[in-house]
N, C-alpha and C positions, 0 to 999 in steps of 0.2 A: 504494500500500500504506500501512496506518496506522500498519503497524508490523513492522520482519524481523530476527527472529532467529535466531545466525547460528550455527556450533557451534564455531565457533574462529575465530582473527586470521586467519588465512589465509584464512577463509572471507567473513569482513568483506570483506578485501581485497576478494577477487574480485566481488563483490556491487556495493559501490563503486564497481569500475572498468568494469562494465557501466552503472551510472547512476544505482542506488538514492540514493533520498533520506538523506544523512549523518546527519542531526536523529534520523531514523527508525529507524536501524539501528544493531544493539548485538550485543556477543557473550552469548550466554546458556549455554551450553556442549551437550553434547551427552544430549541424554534416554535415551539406554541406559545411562546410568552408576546412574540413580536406580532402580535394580530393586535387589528387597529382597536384605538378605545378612547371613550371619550362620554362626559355624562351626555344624558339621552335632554335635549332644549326640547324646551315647550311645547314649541312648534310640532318638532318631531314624533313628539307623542300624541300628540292632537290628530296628527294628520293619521299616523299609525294606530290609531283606535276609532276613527272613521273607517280606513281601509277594512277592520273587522269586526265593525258594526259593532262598537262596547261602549259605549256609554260613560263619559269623562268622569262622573263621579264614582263610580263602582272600584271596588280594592280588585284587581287580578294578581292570580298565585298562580305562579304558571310552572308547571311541574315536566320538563323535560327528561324524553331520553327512557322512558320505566320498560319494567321488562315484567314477564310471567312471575305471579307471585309480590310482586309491589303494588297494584295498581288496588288490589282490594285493601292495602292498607291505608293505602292515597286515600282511595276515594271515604274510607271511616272520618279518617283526620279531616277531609273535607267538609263530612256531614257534621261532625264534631265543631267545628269553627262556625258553622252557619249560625249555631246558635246563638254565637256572640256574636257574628258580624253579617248585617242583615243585606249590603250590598254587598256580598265577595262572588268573585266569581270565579271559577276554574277554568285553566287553559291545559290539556292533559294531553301531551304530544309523547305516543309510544315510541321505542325505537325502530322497532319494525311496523311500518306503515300497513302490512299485510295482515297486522294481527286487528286491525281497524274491527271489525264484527262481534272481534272476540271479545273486545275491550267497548266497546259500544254495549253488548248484551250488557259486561258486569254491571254501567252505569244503570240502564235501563231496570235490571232487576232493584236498584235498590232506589225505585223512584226517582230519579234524578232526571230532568230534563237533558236533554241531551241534542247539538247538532255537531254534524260533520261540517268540517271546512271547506270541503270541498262542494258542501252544498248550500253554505253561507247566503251565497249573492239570492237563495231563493227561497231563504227563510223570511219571512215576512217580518214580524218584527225586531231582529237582530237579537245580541245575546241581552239576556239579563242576570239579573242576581239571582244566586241560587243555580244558576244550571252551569252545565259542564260544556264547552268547549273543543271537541273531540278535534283535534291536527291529523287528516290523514294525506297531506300531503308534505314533500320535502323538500329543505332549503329555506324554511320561514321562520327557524327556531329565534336565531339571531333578532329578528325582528317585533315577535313575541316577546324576548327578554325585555325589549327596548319600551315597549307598552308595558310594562308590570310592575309591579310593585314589591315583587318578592321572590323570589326561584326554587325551587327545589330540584338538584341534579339526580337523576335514575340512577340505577342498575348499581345503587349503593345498600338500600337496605336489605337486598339479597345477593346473595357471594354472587356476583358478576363480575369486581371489581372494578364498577363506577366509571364514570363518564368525565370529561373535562368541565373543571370549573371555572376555566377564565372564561369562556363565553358568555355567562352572564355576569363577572365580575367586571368585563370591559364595558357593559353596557352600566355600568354602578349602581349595581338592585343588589341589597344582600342575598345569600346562597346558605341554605339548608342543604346538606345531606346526610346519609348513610353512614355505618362503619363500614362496611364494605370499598375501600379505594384501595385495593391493592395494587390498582393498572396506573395509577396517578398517587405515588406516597410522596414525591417532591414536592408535587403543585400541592396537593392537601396540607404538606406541613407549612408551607409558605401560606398558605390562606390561611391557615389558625397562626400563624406568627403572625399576622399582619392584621387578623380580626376583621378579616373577609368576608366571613362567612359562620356556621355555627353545626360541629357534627353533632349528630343526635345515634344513638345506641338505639334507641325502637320508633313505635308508633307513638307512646304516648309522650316519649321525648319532643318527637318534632311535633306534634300539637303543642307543645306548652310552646315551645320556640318561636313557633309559628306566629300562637297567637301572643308572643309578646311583639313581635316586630309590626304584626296587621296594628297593633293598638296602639304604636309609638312610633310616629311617624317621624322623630329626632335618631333614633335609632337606626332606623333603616337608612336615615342621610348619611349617619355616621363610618355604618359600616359598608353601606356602599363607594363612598369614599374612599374608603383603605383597599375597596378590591381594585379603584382605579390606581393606585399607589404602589400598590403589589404589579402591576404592570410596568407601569411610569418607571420605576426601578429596578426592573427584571429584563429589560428588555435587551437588545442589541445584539444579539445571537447570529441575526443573516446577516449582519455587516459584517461581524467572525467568522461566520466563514465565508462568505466572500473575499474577504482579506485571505483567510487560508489557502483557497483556490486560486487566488491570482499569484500568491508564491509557488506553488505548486506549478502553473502556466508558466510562468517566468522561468523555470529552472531546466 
């Protein structure tokens, strides 16, 4: 190799003590940090809660990424919050788009209003409080964070081992998840350094979390903040390697 890099000391380590050339090898940090970010203007939200029909006063929780096995603890924590907060709304974007029916039934059995986004433009009178928000299509997550008020990342509170939590930490909404991050334990510890975001151990953890953040709206500035900060300070990874690859050209 001409040249490896590596996304942390730890990773150096391990790299090394398989054989890599030392000369060669450098930490450059990890490339998902360098995605853009920036708090979400007025405007942006305005406009972005038009496009899906939500109604400017209503709190949305928008719960990205969930897998088999999460989504019936989601949707308790859900029903559970309703009773303290009488405009919340749920945005429940699974990860796989294809389990849409499977995940529509679970809402469905437990009373829960329910539309598809994909069938949004022909729901008559757009969402309201109380019902759920089903994403079955993809590439909109980013934008959902951007409209919310709150996040919860998937495929944490069952051994998946979780999802990226910069995407909504760039958009500056605090972030709930899982114990379950074993596919992300850098970016996890760096958002609990930074007080990003808030891990919760079960369900009735992230209901209490939840609704301390629905009810303190200085809280969620707060900590949304630090997840822009956690970026603002993390970043600069493609310019390392780009620098990397142009000595590696040159030689």
């Amino acid at each position: 190799f001409s040249g490896l890099g590596m996304q942390s000391k730890a990773d150096l380590e391990r790299i090394l003590a398989i054989g890599a050339p030392e000369g060669r090898s450098r930490v450059l940090g990890n490339l998902k940090y360098d995605i853009p970010f920036s708090p979400v203007a007025g405007d942006e939200r305005r406009h972005l809660r038009q496009l899906y029909r939500i109604p400017a006063d209503l709190a949305v929780f928008c719960i990205g990424s969930t897998h088999p096995g999460e989504e019936e603890q989601l949707l308790a924590v859900y029903q559970e919050l309703l009773r303290q907060f009488d405009h919340l709304l749920l945005v429940l974007v699974p990860r796989h788009p294809e389990r849409t029916a499977e995940v529509e039934a679970l809402v469905s059995n437990l009373g829960l209003p329910v539309v598809r986004r994909s069938a949004l433009e022909q729901f008559s009178s757009g969402c309201h409080a109380g019902m759920v928000l089903l994403v079955d299509t993809v590439g909109e997550l980013m934008k959902l964070y951007a409209l919310s008020d709150l996040a919860y990342v998937g495929g944490s509170l069952v051994p998946t081992g979780g999802h990226n939590l910069l995407e909504p930490a760039s958009r500056g909404i605090p972030i709930l998840f899982g114990p379950h991050m074993d596919n992300f334990q850098e970016i996890t510890t760096l958002a609990l350094e930074y007080g990003a975001g808030v891990q919760v151990a079960d369900q009735q953890e992230l209901l209490d979390a939840a609704a301390d953040f629905l009810a303190t709206p200085e809280l969620r500035q707060v900590v949304g903040s630090n997840g822009l900060k956690l970026l603002r300070d993390s970043g600069g990874a493609v310019e390392r390697h780009l620098t990397m690859l142009k000595e590696v050209l040159q030689q």
